[in-house]
PDB file with one MODEL, atoms N, CA, C and O in Angstrom:
MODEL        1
ATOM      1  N   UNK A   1      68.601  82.434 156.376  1.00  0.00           N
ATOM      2  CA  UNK A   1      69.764  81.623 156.691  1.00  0.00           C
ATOM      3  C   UNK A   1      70.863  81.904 155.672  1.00  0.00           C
ATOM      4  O   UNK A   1      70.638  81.897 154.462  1.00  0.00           O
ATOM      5  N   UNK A   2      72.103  82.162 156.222  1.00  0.00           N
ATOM      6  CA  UNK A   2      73.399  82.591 155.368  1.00  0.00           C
ATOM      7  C   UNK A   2      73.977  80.993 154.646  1.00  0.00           C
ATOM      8  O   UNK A   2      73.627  79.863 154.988  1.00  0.00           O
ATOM      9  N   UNK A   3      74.653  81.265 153.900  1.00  0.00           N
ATOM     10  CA  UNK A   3      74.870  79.604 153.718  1.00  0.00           C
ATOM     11  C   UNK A   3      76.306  80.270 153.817  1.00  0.00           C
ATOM     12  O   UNK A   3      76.506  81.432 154.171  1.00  0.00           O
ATOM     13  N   UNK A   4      77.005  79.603 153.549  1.00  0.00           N
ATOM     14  CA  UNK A   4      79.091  79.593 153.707  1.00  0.00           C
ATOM     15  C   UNK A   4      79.241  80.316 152.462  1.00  0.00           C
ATOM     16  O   UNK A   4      80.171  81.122 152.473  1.00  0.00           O
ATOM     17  N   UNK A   5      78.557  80.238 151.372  1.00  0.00           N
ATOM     18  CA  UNK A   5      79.230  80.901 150.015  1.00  0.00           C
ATOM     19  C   UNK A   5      78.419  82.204 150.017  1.00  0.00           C
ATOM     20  O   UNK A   5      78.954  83.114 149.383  1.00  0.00           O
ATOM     21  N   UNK A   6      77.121  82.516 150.653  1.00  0.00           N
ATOM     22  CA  UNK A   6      77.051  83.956 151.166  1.00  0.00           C
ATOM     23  C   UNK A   6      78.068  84.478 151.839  1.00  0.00           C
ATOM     24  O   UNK A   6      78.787  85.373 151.395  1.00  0.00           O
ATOM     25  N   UNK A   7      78.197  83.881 153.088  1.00  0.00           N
ATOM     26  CA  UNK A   7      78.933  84.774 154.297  1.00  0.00           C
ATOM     27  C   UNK A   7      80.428  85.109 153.119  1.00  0.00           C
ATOM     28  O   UNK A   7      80.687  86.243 152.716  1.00  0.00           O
ATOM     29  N   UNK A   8      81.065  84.136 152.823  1.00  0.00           N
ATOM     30  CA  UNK A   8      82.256  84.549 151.812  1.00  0.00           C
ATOM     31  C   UNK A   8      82.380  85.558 151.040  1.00  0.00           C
ATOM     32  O   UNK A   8      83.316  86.351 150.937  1.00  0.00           O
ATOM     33  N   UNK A   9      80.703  85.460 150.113  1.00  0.00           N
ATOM     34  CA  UNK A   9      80.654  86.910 149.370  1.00  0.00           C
ATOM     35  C   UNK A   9      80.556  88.222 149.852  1.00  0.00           C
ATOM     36  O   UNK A   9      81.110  89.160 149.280  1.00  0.00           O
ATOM     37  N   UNK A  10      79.779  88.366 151.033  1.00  0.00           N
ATOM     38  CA  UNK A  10      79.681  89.157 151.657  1.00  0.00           C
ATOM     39  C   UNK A  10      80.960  89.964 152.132  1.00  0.00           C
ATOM     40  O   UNK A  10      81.083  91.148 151.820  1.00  0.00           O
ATOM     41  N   UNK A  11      82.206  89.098 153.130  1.00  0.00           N
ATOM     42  CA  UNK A  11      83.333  89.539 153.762  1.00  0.00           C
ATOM     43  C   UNK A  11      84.797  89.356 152.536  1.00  0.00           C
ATOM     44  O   UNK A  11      85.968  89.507 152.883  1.00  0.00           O
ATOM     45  N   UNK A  12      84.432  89.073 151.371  1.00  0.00           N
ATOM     46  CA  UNK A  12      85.788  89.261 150.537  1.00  0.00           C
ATOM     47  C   UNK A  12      85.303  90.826 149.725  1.00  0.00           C
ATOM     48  O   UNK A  12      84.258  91.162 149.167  1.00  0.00           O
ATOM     49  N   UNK A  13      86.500  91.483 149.955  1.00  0.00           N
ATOM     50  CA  UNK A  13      86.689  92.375 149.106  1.00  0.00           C
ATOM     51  C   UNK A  13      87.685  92.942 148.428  1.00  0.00           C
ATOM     52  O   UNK A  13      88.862  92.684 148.683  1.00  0.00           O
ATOM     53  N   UNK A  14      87.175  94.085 147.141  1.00  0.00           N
ATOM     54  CA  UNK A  14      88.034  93.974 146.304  1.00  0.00           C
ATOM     55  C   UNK A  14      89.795  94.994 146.802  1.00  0.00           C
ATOM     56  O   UNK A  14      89.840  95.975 147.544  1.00  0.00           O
ATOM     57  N   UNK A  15      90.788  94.441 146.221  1.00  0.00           N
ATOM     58  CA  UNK A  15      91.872  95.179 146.639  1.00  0.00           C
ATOM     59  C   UNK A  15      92.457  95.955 145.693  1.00  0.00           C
ATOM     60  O   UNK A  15      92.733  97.144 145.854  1.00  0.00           O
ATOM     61  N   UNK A  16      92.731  95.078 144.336  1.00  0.00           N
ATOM     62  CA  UNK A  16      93.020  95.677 142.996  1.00  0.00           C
ATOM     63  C   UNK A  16      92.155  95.718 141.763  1.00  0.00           C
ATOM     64  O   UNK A  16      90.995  95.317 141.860  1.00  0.00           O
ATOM     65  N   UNK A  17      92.591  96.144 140.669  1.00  0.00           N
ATOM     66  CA  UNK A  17      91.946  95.926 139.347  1.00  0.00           C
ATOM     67  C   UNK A  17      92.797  96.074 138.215  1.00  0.00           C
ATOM     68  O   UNK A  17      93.611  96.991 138.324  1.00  0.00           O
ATOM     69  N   UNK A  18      92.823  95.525 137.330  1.00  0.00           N
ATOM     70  CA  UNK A  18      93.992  95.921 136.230  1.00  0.00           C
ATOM     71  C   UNK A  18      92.920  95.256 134.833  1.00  0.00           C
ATOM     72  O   UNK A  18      91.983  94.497 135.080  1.00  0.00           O
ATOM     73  N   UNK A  19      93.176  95.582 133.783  1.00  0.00           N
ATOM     74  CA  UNK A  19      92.593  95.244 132.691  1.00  0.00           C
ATOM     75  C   UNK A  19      93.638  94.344 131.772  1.00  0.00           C
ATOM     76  O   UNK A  19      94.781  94.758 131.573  1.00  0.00           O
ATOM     77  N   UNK A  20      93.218  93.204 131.277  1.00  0.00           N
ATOM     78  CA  UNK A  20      94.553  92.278 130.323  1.00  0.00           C
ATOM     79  C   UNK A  20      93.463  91.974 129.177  1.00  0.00           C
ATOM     80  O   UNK A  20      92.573  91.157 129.413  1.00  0.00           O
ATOM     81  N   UNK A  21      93.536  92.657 127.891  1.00  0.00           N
ATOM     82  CA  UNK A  21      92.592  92.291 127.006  1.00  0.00           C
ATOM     83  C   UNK A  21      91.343  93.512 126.846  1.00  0.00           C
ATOM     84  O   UNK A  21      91.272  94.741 126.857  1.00  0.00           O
ATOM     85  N   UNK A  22      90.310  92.182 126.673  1.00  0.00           N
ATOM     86  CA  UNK A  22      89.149  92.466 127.084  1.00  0.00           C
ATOM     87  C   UNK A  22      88.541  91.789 128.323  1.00  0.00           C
ATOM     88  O   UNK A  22      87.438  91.262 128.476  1.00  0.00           O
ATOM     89  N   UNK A  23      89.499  91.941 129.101  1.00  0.00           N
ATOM     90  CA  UNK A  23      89.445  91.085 130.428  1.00  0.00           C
ATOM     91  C   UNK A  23      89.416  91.886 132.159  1.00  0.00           C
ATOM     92  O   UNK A  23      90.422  92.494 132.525  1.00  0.00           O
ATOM     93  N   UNK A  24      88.675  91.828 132.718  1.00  0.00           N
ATOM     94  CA  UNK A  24      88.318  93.177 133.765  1.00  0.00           C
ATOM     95  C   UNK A  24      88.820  91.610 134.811  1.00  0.00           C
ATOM     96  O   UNK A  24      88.248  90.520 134.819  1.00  0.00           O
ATOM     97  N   UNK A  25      90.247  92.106 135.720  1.00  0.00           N
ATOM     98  CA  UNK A  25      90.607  91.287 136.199  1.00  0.00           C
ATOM     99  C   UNK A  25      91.273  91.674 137.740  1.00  0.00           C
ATOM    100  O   UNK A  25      92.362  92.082 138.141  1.00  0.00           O
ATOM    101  N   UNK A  26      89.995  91.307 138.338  1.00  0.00           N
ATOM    102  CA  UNK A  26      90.101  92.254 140.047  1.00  0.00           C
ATOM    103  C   UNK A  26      90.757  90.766 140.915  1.00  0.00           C
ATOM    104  O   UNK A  26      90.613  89.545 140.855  1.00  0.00           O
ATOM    105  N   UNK A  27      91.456  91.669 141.632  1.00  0.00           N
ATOM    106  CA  UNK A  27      92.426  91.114 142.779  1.00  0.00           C
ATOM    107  C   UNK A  27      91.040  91.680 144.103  1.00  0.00           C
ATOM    108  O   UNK A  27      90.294  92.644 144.277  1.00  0.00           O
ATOM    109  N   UNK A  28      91.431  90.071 144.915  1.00  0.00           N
ATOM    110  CA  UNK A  28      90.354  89.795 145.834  1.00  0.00           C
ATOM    111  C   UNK A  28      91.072  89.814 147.159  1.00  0.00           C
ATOM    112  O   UNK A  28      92.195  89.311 147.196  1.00  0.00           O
ATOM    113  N   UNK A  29      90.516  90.374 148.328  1.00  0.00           N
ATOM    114  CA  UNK A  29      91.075  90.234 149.932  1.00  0.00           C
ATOM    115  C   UNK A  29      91.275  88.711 150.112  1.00  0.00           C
ATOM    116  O   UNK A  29      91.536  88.619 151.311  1.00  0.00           O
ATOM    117  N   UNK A  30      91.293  87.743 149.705  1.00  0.00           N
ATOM    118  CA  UNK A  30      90.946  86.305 150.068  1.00  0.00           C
ATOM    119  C   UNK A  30      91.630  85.618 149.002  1.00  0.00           C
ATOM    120  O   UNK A  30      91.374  84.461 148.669  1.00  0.00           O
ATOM    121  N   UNK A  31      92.761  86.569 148.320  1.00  0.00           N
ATOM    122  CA  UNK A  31      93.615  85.792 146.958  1.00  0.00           C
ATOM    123  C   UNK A  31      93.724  85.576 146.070  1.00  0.00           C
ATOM    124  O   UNK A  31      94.734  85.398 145.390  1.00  0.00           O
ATOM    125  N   UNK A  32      92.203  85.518 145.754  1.00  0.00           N
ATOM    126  CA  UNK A  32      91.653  85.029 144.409  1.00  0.00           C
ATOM    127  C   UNK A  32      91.871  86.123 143.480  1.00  0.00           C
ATOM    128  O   UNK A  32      92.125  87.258 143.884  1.00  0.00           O
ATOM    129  N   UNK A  33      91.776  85.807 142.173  1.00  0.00           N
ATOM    130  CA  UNK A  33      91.843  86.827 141.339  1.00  0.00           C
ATOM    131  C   UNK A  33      91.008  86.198 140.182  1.00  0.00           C
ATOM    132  O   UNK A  33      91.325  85.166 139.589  1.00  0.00           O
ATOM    133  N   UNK A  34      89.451  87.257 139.837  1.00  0.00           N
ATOM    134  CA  UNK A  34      88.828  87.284 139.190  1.00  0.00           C
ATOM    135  C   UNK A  34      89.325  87.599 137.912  1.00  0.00           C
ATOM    136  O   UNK A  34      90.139  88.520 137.956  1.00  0.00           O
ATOM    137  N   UNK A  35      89.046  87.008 136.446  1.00  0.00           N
ATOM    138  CA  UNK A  35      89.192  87.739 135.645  1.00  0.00           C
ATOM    139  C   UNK A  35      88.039  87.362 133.986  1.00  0.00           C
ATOM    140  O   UNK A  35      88.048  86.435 133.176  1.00  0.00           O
ATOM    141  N   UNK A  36      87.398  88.314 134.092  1.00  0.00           N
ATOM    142  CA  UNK A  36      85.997  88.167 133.527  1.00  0.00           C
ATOM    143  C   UNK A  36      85.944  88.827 131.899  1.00  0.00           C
ATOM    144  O   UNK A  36      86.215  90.014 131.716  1.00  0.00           O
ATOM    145  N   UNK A  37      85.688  88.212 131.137  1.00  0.00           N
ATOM    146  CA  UNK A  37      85.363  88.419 129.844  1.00  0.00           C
ATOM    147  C   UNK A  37      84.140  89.826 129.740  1.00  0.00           C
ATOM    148  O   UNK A  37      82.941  89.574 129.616  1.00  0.00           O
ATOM    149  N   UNK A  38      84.735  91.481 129.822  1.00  0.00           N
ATOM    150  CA  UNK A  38      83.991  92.149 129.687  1.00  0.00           C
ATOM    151  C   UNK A  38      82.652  92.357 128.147  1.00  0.00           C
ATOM    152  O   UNK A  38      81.650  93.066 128.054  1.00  0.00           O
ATOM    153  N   UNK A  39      83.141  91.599 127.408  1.00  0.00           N
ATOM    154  CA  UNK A  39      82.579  91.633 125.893  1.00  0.00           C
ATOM    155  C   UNK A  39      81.831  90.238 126.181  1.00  0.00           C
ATOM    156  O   UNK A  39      81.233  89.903 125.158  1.00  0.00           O
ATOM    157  N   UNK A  40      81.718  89.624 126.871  1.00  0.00           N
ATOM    158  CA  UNK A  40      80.851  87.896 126.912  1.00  0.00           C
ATOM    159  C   UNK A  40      79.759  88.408 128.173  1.00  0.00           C
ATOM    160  O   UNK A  40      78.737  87.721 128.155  1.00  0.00           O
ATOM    161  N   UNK A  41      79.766  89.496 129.286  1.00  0.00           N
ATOM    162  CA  UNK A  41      79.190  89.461 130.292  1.00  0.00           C
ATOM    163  C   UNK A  41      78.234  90.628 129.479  1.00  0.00           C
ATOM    164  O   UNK A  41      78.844  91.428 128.770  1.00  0.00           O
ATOM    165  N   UNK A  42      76.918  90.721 129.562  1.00  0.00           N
ATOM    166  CA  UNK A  42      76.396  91.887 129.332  1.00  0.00           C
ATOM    167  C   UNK A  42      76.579  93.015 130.096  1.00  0.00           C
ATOM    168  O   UNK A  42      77.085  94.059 129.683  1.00  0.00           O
ATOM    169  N   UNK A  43      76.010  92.733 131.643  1.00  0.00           N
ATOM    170  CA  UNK A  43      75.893  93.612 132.017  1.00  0.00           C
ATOM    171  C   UNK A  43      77.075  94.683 132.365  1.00  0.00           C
ATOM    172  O   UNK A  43      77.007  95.619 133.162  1.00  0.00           O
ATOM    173  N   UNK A  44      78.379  94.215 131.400  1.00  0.00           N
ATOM    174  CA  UNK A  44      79.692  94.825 131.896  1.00  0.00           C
ATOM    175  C   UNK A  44      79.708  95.951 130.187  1.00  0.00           C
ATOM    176  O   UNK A  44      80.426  96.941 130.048  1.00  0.00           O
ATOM    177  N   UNK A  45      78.844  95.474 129.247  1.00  0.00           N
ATOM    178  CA  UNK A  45      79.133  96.024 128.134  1.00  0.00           C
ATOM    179  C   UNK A  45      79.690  97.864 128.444  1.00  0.00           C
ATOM    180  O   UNK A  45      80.738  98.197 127.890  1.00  0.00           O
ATOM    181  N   UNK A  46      79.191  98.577 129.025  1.00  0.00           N
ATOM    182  CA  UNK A  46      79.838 100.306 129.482  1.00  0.00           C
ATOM    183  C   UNK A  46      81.077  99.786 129.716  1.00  0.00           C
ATOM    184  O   UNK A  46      81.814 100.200 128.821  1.00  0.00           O
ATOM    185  N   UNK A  47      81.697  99.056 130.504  1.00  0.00           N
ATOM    186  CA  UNK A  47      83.233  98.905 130.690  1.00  0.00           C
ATOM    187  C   UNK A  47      83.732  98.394 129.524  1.00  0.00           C
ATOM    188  O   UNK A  47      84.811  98.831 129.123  1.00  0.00           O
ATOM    189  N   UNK A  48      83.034  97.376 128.773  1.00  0.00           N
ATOM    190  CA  UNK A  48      84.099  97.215 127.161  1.00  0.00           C
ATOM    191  C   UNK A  48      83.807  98.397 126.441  1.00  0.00           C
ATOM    192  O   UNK A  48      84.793  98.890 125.893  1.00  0.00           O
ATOM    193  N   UNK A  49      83.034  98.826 126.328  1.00  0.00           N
ATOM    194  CA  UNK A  49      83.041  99.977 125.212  1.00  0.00           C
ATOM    195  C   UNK A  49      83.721 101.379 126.071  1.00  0.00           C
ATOM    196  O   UNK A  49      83.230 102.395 125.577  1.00  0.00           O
ATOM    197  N   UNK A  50      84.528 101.654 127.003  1.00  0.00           N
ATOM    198  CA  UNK A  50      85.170 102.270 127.816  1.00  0.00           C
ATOM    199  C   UNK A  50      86.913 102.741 127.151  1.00  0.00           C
ATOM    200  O   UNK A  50      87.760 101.971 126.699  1.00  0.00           O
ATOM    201  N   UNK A  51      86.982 104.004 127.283  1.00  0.00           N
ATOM    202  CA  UNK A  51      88.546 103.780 126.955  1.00  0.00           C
ATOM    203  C   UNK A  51      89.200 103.612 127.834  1.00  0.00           C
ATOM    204  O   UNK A  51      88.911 103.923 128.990  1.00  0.00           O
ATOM    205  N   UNK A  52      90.646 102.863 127.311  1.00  0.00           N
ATOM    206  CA  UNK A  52      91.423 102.962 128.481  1.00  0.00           C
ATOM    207  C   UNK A  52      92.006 104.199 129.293  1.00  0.00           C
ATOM    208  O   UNK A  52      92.443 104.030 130.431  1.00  0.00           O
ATOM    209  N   UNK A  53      92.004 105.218 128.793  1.00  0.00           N
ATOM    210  CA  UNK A  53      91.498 106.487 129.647  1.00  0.00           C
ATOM    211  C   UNK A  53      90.575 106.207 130.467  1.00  0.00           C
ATOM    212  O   UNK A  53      90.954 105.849 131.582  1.00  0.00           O
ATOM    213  N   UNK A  54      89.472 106.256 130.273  1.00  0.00           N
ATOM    214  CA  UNK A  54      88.188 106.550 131.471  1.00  0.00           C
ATOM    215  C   UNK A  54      88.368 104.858 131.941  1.00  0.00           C
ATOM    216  O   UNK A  54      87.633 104.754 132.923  1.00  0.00           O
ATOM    217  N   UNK A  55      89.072 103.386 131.651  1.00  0.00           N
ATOM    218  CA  UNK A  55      89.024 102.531 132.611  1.00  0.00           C
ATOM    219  C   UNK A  55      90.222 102.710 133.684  1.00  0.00           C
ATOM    220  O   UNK A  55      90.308 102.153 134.778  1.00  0.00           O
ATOM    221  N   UNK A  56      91.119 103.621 133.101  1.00  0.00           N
ATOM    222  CA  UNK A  56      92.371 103.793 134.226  1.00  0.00           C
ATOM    223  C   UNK A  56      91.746 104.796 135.702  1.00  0.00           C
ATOM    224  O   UNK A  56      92.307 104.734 136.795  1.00  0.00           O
ATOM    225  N   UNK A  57      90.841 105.439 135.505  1.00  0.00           N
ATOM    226  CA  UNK A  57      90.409 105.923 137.140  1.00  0.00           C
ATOM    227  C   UNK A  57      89.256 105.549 137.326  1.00  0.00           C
ATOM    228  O   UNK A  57      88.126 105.809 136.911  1.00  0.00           O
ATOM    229  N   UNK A  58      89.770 104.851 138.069  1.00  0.00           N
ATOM    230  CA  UNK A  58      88.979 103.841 138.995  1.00  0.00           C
ATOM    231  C   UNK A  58      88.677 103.853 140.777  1.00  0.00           C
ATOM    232  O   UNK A  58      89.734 104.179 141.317  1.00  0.00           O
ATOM    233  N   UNK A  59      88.030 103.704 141.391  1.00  0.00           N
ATOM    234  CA  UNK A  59      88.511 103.778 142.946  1.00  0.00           C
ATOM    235  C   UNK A  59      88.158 102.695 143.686  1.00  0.00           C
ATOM    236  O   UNK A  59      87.367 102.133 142.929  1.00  0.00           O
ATOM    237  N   UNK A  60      88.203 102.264 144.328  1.00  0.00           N
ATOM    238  CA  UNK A  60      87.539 100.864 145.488  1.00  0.00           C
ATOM    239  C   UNK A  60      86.874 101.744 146.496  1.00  0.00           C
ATOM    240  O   UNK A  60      87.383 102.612 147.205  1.00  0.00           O
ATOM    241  N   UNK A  61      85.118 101.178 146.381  1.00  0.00           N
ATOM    242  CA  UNK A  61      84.328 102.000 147.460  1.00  0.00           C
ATOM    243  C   UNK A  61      84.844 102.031 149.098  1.00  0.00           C
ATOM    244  O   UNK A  61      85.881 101.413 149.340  1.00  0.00           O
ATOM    245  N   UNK A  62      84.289 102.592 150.004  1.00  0.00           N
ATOM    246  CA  UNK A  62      84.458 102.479 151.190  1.00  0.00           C
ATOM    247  C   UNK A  62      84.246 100.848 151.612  1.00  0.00           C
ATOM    248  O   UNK A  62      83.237 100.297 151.173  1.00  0.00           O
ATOM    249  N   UNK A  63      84.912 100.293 152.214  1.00  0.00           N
ATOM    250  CA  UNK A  63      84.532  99.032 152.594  1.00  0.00           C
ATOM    251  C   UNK A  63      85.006  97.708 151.644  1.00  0.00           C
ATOM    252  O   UNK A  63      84.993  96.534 152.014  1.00  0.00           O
ATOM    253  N   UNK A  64      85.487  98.289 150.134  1.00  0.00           N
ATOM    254  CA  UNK A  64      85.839  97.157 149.517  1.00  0.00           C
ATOM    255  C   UNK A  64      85.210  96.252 148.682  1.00  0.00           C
ATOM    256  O   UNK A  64      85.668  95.368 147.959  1.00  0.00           O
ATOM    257  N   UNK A  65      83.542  96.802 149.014  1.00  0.00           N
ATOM    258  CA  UNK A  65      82.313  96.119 148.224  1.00  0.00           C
ATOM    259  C   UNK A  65      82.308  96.090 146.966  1.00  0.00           C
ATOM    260  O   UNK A  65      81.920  95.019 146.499  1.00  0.00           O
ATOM    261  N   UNK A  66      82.713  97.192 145.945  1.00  0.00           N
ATOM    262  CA  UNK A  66      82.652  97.599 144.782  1.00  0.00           C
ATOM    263  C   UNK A  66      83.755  98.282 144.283  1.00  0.00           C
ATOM    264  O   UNK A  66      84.496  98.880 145.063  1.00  0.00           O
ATOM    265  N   UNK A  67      84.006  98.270 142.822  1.00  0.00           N
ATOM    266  CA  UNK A  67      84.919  99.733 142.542  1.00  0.00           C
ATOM    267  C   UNK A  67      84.174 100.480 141.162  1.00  0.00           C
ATOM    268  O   UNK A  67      83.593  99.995 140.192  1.00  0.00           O
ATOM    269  N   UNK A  68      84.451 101.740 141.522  1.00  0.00           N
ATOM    270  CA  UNK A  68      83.472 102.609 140.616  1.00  0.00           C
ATOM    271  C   UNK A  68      84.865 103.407 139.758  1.00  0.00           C
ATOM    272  O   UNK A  68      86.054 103.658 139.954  1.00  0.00           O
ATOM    273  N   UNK A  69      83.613 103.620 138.515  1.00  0.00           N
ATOM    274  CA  UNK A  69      84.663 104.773 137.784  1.00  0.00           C
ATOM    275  C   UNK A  69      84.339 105.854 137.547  1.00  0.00           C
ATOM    276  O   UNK A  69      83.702 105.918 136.496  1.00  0.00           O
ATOM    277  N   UNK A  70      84.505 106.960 138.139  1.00  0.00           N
ATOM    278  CA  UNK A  70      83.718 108.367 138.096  1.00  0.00           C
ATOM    279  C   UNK A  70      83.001 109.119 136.827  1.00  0.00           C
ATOM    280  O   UNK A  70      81.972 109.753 136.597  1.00  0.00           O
ATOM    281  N   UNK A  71      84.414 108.568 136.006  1.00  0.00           N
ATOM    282  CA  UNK A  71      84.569 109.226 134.871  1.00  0.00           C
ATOM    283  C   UNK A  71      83.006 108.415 133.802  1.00  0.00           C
ATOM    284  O   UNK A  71      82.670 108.841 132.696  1.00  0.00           O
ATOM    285  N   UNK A  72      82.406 107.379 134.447  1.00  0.00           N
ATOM    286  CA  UNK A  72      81.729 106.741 133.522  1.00  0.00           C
ATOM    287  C   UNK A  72      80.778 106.246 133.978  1.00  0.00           C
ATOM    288  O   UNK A  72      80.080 105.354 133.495  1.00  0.00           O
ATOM    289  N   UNK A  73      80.657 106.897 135.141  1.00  0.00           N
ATOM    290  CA  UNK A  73      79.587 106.900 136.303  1.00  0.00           C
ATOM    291  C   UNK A  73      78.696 105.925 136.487  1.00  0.00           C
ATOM    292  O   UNK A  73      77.475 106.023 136.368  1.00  0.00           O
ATOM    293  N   UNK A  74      79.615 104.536 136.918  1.00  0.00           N
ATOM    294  CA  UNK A  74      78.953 103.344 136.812  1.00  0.00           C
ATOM    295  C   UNK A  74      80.153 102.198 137.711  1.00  0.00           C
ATOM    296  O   UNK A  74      81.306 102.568 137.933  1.00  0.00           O
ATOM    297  N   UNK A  75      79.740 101.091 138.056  1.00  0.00           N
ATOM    298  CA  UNK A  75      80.886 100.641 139.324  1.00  0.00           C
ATOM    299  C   UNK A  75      80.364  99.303 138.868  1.00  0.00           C
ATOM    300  O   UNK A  75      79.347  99.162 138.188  1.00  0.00           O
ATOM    301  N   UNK A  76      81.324  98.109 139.399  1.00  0.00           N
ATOM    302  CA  UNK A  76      80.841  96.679 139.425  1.00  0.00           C
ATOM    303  C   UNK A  76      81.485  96.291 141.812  1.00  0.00           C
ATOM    304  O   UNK A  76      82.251  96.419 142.768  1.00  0.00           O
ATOM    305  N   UNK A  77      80.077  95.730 141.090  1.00  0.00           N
ATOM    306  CA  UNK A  77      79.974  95.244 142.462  1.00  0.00           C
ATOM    307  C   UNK A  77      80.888  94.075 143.323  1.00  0.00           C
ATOM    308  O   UNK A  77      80.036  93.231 143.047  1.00  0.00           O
ATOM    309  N   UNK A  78      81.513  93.585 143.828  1.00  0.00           N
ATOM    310  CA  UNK A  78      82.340  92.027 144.508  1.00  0.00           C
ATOM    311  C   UNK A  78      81.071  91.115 144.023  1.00  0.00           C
ATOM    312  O   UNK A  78      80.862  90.693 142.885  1.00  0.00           O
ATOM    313  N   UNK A  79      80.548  90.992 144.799  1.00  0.00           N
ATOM    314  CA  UNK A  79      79.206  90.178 144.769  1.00  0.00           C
ATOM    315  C   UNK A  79      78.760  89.919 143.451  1.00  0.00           C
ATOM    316  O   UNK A  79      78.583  88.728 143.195  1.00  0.00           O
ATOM    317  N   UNK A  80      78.491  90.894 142.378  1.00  0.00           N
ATOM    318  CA  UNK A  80      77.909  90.770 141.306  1.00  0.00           C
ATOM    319  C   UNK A  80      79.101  89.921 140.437  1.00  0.00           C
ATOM    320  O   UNK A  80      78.683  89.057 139.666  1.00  0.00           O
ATOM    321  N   UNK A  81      80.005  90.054 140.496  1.00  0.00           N
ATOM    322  CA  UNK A  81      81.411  89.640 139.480  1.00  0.00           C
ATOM    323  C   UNK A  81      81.416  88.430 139.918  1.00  0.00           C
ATOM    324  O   UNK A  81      81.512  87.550 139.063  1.00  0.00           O
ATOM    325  N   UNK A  82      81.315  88.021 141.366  1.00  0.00           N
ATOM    326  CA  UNK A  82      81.178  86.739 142.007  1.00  0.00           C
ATOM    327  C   UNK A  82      80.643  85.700 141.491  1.00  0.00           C
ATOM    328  O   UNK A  82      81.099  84.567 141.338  1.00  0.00           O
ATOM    329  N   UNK A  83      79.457  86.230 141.179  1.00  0.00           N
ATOM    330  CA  UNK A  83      78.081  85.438 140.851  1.00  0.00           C
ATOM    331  C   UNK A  83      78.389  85.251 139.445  1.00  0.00           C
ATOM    332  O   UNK A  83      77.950  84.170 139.051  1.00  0.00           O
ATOM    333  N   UNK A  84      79.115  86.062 138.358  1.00  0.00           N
ATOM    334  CA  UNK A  84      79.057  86.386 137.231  1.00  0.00           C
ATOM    335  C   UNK A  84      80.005  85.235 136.440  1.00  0.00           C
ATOM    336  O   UNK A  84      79.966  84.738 135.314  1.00  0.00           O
ATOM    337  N   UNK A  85      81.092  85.033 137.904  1.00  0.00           N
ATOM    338  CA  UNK A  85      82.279  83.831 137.188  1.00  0.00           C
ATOM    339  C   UNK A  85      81.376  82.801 136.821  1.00  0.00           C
ATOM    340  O   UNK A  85      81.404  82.895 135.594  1.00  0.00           O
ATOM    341  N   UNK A  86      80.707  82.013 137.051  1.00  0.00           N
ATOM    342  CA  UNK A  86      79.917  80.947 136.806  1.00  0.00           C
ATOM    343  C   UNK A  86      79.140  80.787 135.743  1.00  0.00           C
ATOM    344  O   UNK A  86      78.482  79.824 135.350  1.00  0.00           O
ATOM    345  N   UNK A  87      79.341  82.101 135.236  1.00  0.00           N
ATOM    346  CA  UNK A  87      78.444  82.256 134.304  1.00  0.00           C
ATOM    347  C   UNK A  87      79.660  81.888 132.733  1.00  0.00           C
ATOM    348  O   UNK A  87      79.623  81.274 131.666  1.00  0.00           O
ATOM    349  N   UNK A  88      80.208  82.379 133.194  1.00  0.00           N
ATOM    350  CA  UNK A  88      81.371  82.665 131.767  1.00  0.00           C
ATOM    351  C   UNK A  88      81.857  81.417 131.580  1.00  0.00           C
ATOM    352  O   UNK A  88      82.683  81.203 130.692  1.00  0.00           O
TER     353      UNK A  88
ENDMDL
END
């Protein structure tokens, strides 16, 4: 059984990303704008220790689910960042 804050996570996806800080701060299909303490989240530690070189190319997967960075061969998920605000 889906509950309402599944189905949500599921159909929002990501549109932008920009970095302010140490702050990984993605623009959402649905308005919202995430913006997550990369140095407080563990599992984001590769993106703080990242330069801003290798965080400037970036891409949004097919579909909007994720955005990856080639250069550092590692991506954050919608869903996972989702789950992650609650945490911070």
């Amino acid at each position: 059984m889906n509950t309402s804050g599944e189905v949500l996570t599921n159909e929002v996806k990501a549109t932008d990303v920009r970095f302010s800080g140490s702050d990984l701060v993605m623009t959402l299909s649905d308005g919202r704008v995430l913006s997550v303490p990369m140095d407080k989240v563990e599992w984001l530690h590769w993106l703080a220790q990242a330069t801003p070189e290798q965080r400037r190319h970036w891409h949004i997967e097919p579909g909007g689910f994720a955005v990856y960075w080639d250069d550092l061969d590692d991506g954050v998920e919608v869903s996972h960042l989702l789950a992650s605000v609650s945490l911070v």
